[in-house]
C-alpha positions as CSV (number, residue, x, y, z in Angstrom):
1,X,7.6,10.8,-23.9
2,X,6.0,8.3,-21.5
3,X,8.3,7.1,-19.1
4,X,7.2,3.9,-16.9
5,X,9.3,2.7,-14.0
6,X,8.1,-0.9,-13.0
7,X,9.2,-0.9,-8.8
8,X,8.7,-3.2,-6.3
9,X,7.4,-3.3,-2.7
10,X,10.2,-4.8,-0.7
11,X,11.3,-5.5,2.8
12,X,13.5,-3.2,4.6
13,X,16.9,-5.0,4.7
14,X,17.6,-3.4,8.1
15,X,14.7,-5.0,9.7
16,X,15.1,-8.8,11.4
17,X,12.5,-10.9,8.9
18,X,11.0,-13.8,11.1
19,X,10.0,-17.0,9.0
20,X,6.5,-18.1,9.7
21,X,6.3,-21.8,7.7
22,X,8.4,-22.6,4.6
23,X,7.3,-19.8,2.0
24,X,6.6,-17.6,4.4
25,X,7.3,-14.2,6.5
26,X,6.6,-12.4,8.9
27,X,5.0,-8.9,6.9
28,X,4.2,-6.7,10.0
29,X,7.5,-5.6,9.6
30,X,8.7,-2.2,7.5
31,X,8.5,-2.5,3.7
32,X,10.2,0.6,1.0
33,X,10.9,1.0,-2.6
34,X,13.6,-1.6,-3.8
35,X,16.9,0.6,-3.3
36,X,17.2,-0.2,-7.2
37,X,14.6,1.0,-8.3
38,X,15.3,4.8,-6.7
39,X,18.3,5.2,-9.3
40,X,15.8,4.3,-12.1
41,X,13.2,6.7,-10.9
42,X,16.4,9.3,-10.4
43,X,17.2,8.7,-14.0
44,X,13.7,9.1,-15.3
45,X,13.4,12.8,-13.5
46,X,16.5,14.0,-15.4
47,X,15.4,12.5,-19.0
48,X,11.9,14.5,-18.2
49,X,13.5,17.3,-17.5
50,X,14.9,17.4,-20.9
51,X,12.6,16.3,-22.7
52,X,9.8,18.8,-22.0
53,X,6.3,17.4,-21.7
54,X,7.3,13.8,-20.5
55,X,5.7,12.4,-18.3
56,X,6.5,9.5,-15.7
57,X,4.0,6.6,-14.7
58,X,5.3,4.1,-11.3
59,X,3.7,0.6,-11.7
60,X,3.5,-1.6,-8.9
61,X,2.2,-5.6,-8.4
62,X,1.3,-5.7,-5.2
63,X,-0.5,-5.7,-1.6
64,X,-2.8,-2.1,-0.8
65,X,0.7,-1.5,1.3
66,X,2.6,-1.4,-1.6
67,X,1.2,2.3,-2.6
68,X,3.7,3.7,0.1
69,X,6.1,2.7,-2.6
70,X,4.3,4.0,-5.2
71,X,3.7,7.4,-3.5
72,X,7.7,7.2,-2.7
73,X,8.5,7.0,-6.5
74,X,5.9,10.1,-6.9
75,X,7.9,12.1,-4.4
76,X,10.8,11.6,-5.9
77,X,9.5,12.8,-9.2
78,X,7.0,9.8,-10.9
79,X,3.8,12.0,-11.7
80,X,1.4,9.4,-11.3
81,X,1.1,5.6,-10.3
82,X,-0.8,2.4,-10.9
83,X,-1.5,-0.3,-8.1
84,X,-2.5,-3.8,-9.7
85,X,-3.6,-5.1,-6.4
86,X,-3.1,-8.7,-5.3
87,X,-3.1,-10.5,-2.2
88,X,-0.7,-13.1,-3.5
89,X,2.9,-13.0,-4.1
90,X,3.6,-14.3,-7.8
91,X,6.7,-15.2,-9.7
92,X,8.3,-13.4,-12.3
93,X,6.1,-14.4,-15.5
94,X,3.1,-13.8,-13.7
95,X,4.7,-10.5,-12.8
96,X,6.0,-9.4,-16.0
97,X,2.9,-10.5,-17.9
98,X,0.8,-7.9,-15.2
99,X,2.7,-5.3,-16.0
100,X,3.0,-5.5,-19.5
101,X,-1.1,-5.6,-19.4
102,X,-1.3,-2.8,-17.6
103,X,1.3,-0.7,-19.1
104,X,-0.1,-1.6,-22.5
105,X,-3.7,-0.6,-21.6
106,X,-2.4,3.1,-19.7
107,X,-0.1,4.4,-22.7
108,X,2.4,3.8,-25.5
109,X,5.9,3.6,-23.5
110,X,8.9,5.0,-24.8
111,X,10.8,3.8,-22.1
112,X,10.2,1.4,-19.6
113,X,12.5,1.6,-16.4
114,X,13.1,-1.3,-13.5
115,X,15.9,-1.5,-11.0
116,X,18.6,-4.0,-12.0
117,X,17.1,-6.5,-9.8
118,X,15.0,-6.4,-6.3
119,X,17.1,-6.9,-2.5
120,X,14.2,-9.5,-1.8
121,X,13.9,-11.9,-4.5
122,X,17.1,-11.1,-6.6
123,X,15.6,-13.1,-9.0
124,X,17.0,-10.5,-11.9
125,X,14.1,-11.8,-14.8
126,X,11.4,-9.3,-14.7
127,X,13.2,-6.8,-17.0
128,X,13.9,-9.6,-19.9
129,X,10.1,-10.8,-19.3
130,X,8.6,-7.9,-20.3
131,X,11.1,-7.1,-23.2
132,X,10.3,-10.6,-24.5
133,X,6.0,-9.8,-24.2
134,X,6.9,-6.2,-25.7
135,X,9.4,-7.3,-28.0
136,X,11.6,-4.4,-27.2
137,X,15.4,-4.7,-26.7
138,X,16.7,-5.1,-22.5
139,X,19.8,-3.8,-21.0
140,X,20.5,-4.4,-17.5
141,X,22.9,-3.1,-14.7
142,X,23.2,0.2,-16.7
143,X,25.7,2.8,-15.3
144,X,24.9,4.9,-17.7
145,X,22.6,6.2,-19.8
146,X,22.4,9.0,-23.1
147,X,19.1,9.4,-25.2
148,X,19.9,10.5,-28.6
149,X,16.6,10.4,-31.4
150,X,15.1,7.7,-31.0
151,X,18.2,5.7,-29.8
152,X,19.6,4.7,-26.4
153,X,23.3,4.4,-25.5
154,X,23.7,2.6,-22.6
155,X,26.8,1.2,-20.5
156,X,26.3,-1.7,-18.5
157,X,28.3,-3.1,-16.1
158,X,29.7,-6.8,-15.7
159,X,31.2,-8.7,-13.5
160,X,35.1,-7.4,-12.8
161,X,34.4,-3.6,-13.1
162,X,34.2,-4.6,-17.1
163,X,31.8,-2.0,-19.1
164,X,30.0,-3.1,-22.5
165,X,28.3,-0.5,-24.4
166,X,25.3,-0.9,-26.3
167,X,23.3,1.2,-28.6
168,X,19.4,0.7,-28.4
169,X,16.4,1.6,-30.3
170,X,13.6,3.4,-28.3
171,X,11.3,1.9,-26.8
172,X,13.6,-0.3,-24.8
173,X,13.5,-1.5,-21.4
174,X,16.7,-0.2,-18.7
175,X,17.5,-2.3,-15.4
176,X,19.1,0.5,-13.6
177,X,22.8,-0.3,-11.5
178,X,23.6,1.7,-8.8
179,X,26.6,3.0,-11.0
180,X,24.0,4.9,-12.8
181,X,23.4,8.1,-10.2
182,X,23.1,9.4,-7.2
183,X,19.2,8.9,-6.0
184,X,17.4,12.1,-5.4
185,X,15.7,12.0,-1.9
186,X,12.8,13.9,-1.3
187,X,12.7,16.8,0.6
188,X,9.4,17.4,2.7
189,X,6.8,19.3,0.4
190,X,8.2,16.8,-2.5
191,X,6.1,14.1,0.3
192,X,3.2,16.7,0.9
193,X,3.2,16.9,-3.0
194,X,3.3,13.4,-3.6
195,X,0.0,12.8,-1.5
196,X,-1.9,14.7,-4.1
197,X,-1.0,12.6,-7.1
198,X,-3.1,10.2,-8.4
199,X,-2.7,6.3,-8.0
200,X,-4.8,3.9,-10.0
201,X,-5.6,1.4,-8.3
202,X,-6.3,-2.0,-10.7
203,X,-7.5,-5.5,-9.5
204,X,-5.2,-7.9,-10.9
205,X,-8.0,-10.1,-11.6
206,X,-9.5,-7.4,-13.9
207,X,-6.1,-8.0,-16.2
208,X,-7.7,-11.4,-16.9
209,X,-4.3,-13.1,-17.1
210,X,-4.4,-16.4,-17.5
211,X,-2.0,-18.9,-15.7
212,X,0.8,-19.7,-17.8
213,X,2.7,-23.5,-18.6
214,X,5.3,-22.6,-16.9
215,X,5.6,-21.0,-13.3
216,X,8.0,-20.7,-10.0
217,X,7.3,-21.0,-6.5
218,X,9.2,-20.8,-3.0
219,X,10.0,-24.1,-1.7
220,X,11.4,-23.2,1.7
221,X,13.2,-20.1,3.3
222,X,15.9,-21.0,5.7
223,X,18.0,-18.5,7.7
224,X,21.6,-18.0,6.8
225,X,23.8,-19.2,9.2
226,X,27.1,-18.1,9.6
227,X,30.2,-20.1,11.0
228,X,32.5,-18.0,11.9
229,X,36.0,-19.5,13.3
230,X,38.5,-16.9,14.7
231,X,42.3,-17.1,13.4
232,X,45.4,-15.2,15.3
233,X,47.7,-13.9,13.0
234,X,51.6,-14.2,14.3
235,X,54.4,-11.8,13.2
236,X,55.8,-8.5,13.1
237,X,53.7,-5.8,11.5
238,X,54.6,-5.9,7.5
239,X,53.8,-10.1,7.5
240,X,50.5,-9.1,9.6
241,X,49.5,-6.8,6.9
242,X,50.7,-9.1,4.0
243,X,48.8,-11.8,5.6
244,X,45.4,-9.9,6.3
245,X,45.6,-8.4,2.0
246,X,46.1,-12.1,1.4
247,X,43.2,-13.4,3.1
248,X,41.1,-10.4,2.0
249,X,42.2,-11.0,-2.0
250,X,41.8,-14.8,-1.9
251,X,39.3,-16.2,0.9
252,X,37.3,-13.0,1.4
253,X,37.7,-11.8,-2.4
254,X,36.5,-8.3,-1.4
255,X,39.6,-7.0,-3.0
């Protein structure tokens, strides 16, 4: 079985991003594998494991930088990568179509992998763009997963904690959710290791895509501001408590 896991090159959420002009950021800052995708490449490892033989491709759009990520998803268990190089950021047709190309001239996939969505962009559209250029079925935000044949049964979460279950024919693309697993980290020789796998590295002008009708671009990036505006809460200790679940279940809604 040929398993691909599309990832992405993001910027480290921990890290203060400083906006250069209106589309663009400072890059000199630290860049990793899309938290997502880790539970997709974690998922991938076990169905290789029982499925004897498989073997697991990362694919990656992206600056000469982004092969750290590559050679991340190779230490935690991808057996080989492809680089389509680029210098310029593209949207997610342009995206999708590039990976589909590339994909489609390594292999035959049986399964094709992405996180749920990327902690940059959130954009969420890759997945369903390159089912629509494959014609295979999508599932996204999948919490888990069970191969059976040539089938996939998948659950995917909604919004509310609701779960819809699907079954899938192979090949079919997977958005993984973090519900899915628990990443496997790599332990030191898993890095040494991963430094001796191969990357292909492919010049995305080589793909000959052309521009398509339809495209997206960044208009402007603007900080988020947040207004913060302190409130004292009066009382005894039960209304205290009654008044800070209140505030936490309707104007916070994080419970």
């Amino acid at each position: 079985m040929q398993i691909y896991i599309c990832v992405k090159h993001v910027p480290d959420s921990a890290v203060h991003i400083t906006i250069l002009s209106k589309n663009r950021i400072d890059e000199n800052i630290s860049f990793l594998l899309n938290p997502y995708d880790e539970h997709a490449v974690t998922e991938a490892v076990k169905i290789k494991n029982n499925n004897p033989g498989s073997e697991i491709i990362a694919v990656c759009l992206g600056k000469n930088d982004a092969e750290k990520t590559i050679r991340s998803a190779m230490a935690m268990g991808a057996d080989r990568g492809i680089l389509i190089a680029c210098d310029e950021n593209h949207d997610s047709i342009i995206t999708a179509l590039a990976l589909k190309v590339a994909i489609e001239q390594d292999g035959n996939p049986e399964l094709i992998f992405t996180g749920k969505e990327s902690i940059d962009a959130e954009g969420m559209q890759t997945m369903f763009r390159i089912g629509a250029l494959f014609d295979f079925p999508v599932a996204t935000n999948v919490v888990k997963l069970d191969i059976d044949a040539d089938k996939a049964i998948v659950d995917c979460e909604l919004s509310g904690g609701i779960t819809d279950t699907y079954e899938m024919s192979l090949p079919c693309i997977l958005g993984a959710g973090r519900g899915l697993n628990t990443p496997r980290y790599p332990t030191f020789p898993d890095v040494v290791k991963s430094k001796k796998k191969p990357i292909q590295k492919i010049a995305f002008t080589d793909l000959n895509i052309k521009d398509s009708a339809s495209k997206m671009s960044i208009v402007e990036f603007v900080p988020l501001k947040q207004n913060r505006e302190p409130k004292e809460i009066k009382g005894d200790a039960n209304l205290v408590a009654k008044e800070i679940v209140r505030i936490l279940k309707q104007e916070a809604k994080v419970i």
